[in-house]
N, C-alpha and C positions, 0 to 999 in steps of 0.2 A: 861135387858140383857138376852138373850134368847141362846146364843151358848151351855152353858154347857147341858142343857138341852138335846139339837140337839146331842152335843158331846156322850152322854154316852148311847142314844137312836137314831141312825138313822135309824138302821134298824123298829124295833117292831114299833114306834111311826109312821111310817109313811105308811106303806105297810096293813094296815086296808081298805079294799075292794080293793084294785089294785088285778089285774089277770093278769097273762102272760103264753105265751105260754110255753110248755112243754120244758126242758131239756134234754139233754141225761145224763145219770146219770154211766156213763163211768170213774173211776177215772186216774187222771196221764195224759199225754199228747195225747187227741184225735185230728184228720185230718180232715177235709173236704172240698170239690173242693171250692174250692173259686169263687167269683160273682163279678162281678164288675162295673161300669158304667162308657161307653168311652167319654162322652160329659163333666163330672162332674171330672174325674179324671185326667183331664189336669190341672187343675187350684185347688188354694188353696179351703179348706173346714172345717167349724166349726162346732162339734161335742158337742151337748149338752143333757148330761142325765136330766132327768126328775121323783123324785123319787114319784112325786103323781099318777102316769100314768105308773111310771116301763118303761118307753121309752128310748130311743136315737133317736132324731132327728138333722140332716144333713142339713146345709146351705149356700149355697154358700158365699164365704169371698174373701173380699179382698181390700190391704190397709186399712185396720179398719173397712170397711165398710161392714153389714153384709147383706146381698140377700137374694133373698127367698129361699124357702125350699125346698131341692132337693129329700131326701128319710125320710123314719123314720123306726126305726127297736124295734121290742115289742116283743122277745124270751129271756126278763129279769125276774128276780123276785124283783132285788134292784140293780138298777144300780149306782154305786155311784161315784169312781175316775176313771181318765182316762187319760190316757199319748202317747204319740206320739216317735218314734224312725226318725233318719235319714232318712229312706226309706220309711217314710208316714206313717207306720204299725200306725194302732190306738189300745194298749188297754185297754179295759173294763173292771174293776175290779166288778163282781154281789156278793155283800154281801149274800141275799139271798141264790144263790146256792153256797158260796164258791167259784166259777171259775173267771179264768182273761179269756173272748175271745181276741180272736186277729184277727185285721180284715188288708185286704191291706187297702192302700185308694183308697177309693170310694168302697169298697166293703161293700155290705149287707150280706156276708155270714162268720162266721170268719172262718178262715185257720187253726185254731190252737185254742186247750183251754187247760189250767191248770187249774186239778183239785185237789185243796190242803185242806182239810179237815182244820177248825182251825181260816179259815179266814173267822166268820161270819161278823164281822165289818171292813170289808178292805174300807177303807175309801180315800187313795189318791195313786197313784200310779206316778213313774218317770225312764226313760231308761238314766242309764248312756253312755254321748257322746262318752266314752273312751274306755270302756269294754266291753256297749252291756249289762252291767246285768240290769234285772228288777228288784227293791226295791216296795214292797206294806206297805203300813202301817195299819194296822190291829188295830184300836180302841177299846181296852176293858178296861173296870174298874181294874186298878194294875193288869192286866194281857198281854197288847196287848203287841205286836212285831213288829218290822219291819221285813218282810223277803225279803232274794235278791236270785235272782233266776236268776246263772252265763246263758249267751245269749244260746237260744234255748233251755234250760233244764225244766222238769218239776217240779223239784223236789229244796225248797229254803232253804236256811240259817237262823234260826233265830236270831235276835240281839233285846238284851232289853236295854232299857233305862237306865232306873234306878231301884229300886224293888219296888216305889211306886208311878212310873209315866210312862205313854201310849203318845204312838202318835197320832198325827192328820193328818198332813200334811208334804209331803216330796219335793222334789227338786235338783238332780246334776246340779253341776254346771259344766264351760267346763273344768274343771282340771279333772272329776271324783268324786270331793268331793261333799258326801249325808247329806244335812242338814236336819231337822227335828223340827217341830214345837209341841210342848206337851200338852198335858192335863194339868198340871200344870202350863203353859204360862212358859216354859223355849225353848230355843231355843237349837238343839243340832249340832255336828256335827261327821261322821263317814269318814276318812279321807279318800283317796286312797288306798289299799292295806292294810287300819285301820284296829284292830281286836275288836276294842269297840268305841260305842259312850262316846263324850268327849263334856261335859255342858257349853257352852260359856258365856261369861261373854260380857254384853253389855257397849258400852262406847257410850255416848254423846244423853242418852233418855233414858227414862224407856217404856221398851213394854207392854203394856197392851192388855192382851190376845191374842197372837199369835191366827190365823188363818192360811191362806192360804198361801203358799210359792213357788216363782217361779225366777229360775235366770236369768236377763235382761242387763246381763252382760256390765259392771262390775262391775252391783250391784247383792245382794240378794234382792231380794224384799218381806217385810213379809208384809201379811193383819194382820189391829190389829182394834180396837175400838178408835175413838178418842173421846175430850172430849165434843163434841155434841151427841155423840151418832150416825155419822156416819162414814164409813168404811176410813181410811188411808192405806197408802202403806209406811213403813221403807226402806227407800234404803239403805244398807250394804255394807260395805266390811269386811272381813273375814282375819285374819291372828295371825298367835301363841296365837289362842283360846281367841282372842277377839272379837266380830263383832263392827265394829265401826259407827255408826247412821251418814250418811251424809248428809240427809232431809228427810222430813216426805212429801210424797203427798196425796192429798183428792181423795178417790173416793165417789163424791158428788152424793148424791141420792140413794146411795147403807149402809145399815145398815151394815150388817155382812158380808165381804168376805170368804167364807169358802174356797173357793178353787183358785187357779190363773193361767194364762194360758199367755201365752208371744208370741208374732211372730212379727218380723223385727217392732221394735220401739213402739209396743202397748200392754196394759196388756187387757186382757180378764176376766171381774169379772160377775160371778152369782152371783143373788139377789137371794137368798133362799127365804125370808122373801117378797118378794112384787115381784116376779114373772117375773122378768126382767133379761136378760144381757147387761151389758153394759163394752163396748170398753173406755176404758181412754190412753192419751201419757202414756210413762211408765218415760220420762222425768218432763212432773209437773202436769202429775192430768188430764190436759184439756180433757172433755168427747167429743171422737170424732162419738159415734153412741151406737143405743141401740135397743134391742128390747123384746117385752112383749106381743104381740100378740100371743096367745096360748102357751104360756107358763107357765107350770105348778111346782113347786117347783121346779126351774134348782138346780141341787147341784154340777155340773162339768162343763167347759167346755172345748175346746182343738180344736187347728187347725191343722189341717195333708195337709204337704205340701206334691205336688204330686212328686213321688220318680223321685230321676238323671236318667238324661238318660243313 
């Protein structure tokens, strides 16, 4: 079992000889013209960090099926979580420099960066459907946070768990409500309009080691460890501070799900540990595509649907 490890170390442990290009080192909310690509940005696109390389690389997607490689963008230091809004926006949470970019989709260049001093292990990010705010969850030993940062602002909220337990991985669901997956394998949740995280109580499973969290509505879906030693998916429902365990699915072939990624009927899991993503239904598991071709520690991945007309 290798996640705690990952967990308490993502950054320093893996950024030994990786280089990236320069930052601007501007704090608060900096601009730039945005870039785009008009053949790629009609159609769906999955967005995969890469923390041996410091990369995000860009692939064409769709129906589960993933394409080849359309761009790749290397102005990271630690690329880590990554989340998607209603309008395609992709973004980038860089542990390294502390910044979330924000890119449109299909853009190579981001529009927009927050830069929040604090967040050296920002580890998963997620845009509530409701309000628009961004939640990052910041990984440290009895210190991390979650912060949310109300839509277009630079400047976020911190909320703590507990006083001797960090986040890993976060997820709104379509109500608004911010669940959270802990360093301690406890599952949280922070409601609508909530002014504190509140410690859910599991009914019909024990979770072992919470990972990755993503809602597939109208389940929760947690990655955990099953008892082969390879990756499961929890499917949930959530109400008066229960999550109630409706099946457990296999994502066969894959060790650790650190992170999870959802689009119209399929989950999206990086393979940290053997250099692979792979597409499973998000109804039983079935692996419907995969890939590992230059792929290098993926530790996110995320699809940016191209925005309404």
């Amino acid at each position: 079992m290798r996640v705690r490890v990952l967990a308490f170390g993502i950054v320093a442990s893996l950024l030994v000889g990786c280089s990236a290009l320069p930052a601007s080192s501007t704090s608060g909310l900096d601009n730039a013209k945005p870039a785009s690509f008009e053949r790629p940005a009609k159609n769906d696109l999955l967005y995969i960090s890469e923390q041996q390389s410091a990369e995000v690389n860009v692939y064409a997607y769709s129906d589960g099926h993933i394409g080849q490689k359309v761009f790749g963008m290397n102005a990271f230091r630690s690329p880590n979580g990554m989340c998607t809004n209603k309008d395609g926006d992709v973004f980038i949470t860089d542990s390294g420099y502390s910044k979330i970019f924000r890119y449109h989709h299909g853009g190579n260049v981001p529009y927009r960066t927050i830069h929040e001093p604090g967040m050296e292990r920002a580890s998963s990010c997620s845009v509530s459907p409701v309000t628009a705010e961004l939640a990052v969850a910041n990984h440290q030993n009895w210190h991390g946070n979650v912060r949310i940062f109300p839509a277009d602002k630079h400047t976020g909220k911190a909320y703590k768990l507990s006083r001797v337990d960090t986040p890993f991985s976060l997820a709104y669901d379509n109500q608004g409500n911010l669940f959270v997956t802990s360093s301690q394998g406890h599952l949280y949740e922070l409601a609508l309009h909530g002014s504190e995280f509140e410690q859910l109580s599991i009914n019909g499973g024990t979770l072992e080691y919470p990972l990755g969290i993503v809602f597939t509505n109208p389940y929760l879906l947690v990655a955990a460890v099953g008892s082969n030693n390879e990756g499961v998916g929890y499917k949930m429902t959530v109400a008066n501070g229960v999550a109630q365990v409706d099946s457990i699915i296999p994502f066969a072939g894959t060790e650790e799900a650190l992170t999870l990624a959802f689009r119209a009927g399929n989950v999206i899991v990086p393979d940290f540990y053997h250099d692979a993503v792979r597409v499973y239904s998000a109804s039983d598991g079935t692996l419907i595509s995969s890939i590992s071709d230059q792929i290098f520690k993926p530790y996110s991945a995320v699809v940016s649907e191209p925005p309404p007309k």
